[in-house]
C-alpha positions as CSV (number, residue, x, y, z in Angstrom):
1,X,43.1,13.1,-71.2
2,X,46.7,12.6,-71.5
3,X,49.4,13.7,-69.4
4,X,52.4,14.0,-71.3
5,X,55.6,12.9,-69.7
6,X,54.5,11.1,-67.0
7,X,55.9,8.0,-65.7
8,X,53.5,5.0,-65.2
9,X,52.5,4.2,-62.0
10,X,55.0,2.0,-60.5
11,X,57.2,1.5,-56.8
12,X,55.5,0.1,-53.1
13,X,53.3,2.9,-51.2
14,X,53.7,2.1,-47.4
15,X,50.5,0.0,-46.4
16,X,49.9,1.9,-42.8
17,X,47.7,4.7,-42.8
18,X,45.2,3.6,-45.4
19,X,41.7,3.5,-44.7
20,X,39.7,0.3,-45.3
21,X,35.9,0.5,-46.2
22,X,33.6,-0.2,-43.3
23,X,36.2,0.8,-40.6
24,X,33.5,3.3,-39.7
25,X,30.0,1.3,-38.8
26,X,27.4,1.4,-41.1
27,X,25.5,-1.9,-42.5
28,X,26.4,-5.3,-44.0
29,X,26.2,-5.6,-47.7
30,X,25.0,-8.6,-49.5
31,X,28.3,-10.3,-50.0
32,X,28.7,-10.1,-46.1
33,X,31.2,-7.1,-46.2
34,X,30.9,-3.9,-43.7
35,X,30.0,-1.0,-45.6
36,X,29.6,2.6,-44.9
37,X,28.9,5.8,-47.2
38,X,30.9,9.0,-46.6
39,X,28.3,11.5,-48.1
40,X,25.3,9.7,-46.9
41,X,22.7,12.1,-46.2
42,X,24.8,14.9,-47.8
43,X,23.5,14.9,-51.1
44,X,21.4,18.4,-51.8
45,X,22.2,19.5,-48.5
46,X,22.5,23.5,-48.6
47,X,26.4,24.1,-48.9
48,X,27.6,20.7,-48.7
49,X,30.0,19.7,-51.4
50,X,29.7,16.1,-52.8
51,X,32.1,14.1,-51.7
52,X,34.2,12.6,-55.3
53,X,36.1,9.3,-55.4
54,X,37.9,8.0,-58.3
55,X,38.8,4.3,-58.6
56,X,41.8,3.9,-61.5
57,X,42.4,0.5,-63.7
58,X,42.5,-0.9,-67.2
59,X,39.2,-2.4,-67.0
60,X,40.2,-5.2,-69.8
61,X,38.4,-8.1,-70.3
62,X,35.6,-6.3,-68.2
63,X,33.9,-9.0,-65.6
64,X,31.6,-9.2,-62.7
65,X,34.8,-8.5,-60.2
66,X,34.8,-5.0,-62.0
67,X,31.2,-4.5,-61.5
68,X,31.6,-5.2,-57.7
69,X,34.5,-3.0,-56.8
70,X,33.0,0.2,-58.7
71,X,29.6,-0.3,-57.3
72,X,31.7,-0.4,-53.8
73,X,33.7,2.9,-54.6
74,X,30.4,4.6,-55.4
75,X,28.7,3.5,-52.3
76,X,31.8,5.6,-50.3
77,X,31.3,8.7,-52.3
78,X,28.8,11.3,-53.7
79,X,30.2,11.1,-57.3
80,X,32.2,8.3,-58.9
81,X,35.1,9.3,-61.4
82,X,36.7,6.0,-62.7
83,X,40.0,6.5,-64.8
84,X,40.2,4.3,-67.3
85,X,44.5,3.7,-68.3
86,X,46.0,3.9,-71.7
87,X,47.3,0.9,-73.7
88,X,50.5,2.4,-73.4
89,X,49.8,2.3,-69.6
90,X,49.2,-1.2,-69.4
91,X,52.2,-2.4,-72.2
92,X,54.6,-0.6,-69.6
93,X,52.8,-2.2,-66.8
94,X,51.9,-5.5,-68.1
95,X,54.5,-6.2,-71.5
96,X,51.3,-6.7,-73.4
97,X,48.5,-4.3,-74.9
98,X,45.1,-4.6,-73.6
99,X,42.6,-7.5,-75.6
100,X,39.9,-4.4,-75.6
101,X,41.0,-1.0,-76.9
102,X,40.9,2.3,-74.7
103,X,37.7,3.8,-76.5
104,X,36.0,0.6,-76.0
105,X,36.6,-0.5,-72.2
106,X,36.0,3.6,-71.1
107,X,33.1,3.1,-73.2
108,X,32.0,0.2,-71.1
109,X,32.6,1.6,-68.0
110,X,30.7,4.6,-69.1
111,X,27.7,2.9,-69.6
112,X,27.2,1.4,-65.3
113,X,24.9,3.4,-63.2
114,X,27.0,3.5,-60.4
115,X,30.1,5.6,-62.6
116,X,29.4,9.4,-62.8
117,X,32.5,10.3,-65.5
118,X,35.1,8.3,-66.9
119,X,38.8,10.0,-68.3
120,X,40.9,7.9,-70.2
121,X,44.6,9.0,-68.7
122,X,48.0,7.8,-69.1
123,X,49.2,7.7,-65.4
124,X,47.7,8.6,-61.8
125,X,49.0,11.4,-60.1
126,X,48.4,12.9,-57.0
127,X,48.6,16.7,-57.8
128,X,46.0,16.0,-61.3
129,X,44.0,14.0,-58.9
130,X,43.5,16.2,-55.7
131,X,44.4,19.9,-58.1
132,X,42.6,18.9,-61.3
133,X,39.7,16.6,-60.8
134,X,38.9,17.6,-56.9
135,X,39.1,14.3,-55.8
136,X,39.3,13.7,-51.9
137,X,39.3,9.6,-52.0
138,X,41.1,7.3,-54.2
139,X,40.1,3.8,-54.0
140,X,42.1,0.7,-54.3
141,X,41.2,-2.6,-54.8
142,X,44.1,-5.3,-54.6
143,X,43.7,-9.0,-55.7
144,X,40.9,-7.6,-58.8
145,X,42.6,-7.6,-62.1
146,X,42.8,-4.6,-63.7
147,X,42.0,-2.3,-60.8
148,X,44.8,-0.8,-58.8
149,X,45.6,-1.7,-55.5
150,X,47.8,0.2,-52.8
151,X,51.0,-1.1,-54.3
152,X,50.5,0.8,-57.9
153,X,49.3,3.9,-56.4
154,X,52.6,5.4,-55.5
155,X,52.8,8.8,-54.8
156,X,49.4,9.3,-53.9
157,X,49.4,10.2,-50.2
158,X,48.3,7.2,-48.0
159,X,45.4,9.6,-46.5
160,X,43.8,9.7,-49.8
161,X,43.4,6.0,-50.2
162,X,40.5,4.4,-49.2
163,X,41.2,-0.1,-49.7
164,X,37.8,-1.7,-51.1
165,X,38.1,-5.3,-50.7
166,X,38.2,-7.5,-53.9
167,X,35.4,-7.8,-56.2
168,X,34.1,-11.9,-57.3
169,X,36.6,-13.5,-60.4
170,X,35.0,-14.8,-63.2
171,X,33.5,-18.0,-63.5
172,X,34.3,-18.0,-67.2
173,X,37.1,-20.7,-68.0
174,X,37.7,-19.0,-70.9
175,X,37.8,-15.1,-69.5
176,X,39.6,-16.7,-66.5
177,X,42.7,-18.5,-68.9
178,X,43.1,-14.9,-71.1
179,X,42.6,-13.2,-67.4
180,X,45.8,-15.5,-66.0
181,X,47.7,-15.6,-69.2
182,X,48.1,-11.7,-68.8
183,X,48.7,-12.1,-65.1
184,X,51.5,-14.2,-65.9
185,X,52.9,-11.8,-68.8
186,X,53.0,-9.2,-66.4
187,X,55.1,-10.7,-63.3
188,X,57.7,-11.3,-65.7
189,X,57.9,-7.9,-67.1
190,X,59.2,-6.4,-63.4
């Protein structure tokens, strides 16, 4: 889905008033992080509405980190949308196309258990989130390549964000060097 003359995501959202996963109780996950699920025990209930999540990145060079932070999201919501951004998104955001192309990585993403619908989209914006999709939580995830945290979510209201904590990096050398190689592109395109 394209949304034609939007800007990229870009600017600092204001880091109080976010929610961080596990604030609430619930149980310890495997990798020793405090989880909880919003619509647990919701599911099929007689007029209960699921509860839908989204979690937006480029998903590039797709790696286990990925696989942890949307298994997360989905564990926090009924249904899982993940929004998979363009190659134009990431040239703006990163001075360099992505190494996989759009059709391929929402492809990908498509194919995990824990992801209910993927859109491929040009930008993130509050009023297509919240008035278009019907999402009540958007999740961030800082320090996980490709994923976007808190800081490139500006404009979404802090009350829609729910912060996941970062997902594991790659233990491939070679993954890890294209990984940092982009990394470094990027903080010289601000």
């Amino acid at each position: 889905m394209r949304s034609p003359g939007t800007p990229p995501a870009a600017g600092r959202a204001r880091n109080d008033g976010y929610k961080v996963a596990g604030d609430a109780g619930g149980s310890v996950g495997p990798d020793g992080i405090q989880e909880f699920a919003l619509g647990e025990g919701n599911v099929g209930s007689v007029g209960m509405v699921p509860r839908l999540g989204c979690v937006a990145g480029v998903f590039d060079l797709f790696h286990v980190g990925h696989v942890d932070v949307l298994e997360r999201a989905r564990r926090h919501c009924d249904r899982l949308v993940v929004a998979v951004l363009s190659d134009d998104w990431a040239l703006d955001a990163w001075g360099g196309r992505p190494f996989v192309p759009l059709l391929e990585r929402a492809q990908i993403v498509e194919h995990l258990r824990c992801v209910d619908e993927v859109v491929a989209v040009d930008d993130v914006r509050s009023d297509w989130l919240t008035g278009v999709l019907g999402v009540q939580t958007v999740f961030a995830a800082g320090g996980t390549d490709g994923v976007l945290g808190v800081d490139e979510l500006a404009g979404i209201p802090a009350g829609l964000i729910t912060v996941l904590p970062a997902g594991r990096g790659s233990r491939s050398p070679i993954l890890r060097a294209a990984i940092d190689q982009r990394q470094s592109r990027s903080s010289n395109v601000a």
